[in-house]
C-alpha positions in Angstrom: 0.0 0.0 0.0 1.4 3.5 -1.1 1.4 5.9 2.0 1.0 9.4 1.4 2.5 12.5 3.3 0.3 15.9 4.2 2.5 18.3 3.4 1.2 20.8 6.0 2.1 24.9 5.5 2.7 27.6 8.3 -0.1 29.5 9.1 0.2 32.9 7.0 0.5 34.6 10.1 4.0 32.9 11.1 5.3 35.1 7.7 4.5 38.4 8.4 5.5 42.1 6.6 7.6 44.7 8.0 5.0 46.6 9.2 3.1 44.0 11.3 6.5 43.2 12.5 7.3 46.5 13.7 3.9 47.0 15.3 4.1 43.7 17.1 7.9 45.0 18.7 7.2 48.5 18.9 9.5 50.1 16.4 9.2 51.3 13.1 9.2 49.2 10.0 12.5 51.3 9.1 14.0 49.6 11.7 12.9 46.3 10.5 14.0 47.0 7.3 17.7 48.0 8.6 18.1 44.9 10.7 17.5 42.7 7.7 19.9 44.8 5.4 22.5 44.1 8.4 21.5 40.3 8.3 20.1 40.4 11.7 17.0 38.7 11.3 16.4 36.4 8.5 14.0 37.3 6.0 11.6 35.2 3.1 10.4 35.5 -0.3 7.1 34.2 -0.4 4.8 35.3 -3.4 7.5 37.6 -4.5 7.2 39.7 -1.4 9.8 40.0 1.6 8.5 38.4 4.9 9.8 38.0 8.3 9.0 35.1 10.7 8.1 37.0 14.5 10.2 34.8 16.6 13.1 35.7 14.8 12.3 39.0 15.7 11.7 38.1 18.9 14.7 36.6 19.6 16.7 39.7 18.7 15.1 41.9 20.8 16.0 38.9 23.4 19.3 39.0 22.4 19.7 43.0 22.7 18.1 43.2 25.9 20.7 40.6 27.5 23.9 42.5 26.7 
């Protein structure tokens, strides 16, 4: 018998713009913008537009606040 995978997708919501991004942290999306041009946060093309994941996000501000 042939067994067949469900490929399952992120919610949307896990992939979000600048802007949501920035209004989530509390900074501009400039900011955002700057800390992916740094290569501070990673960054995907989905759909031909730039998205960010939130935890990666997240985790920076975690790392800035510790040192």
């Amino acid at each position: 018998m042939h067994k067949t995978t469900k490929q399952t997708k992120a919610p949307e919501s896990a992939y979000c713009k600048a802007r949501k991004i920035a209004e989530h942290v509390g900074v501009t999306s400039s900011a955002v913008w700057g800390w992916k041009r740094k290569g501070l946060i990673p960054f995907y093309k989905i759909a031909g537009t730039v998205r960010f994941k939130i935890e990666d996000v997240e985790r920076l501000m975690t790392q800035g606040k510790q040192q």
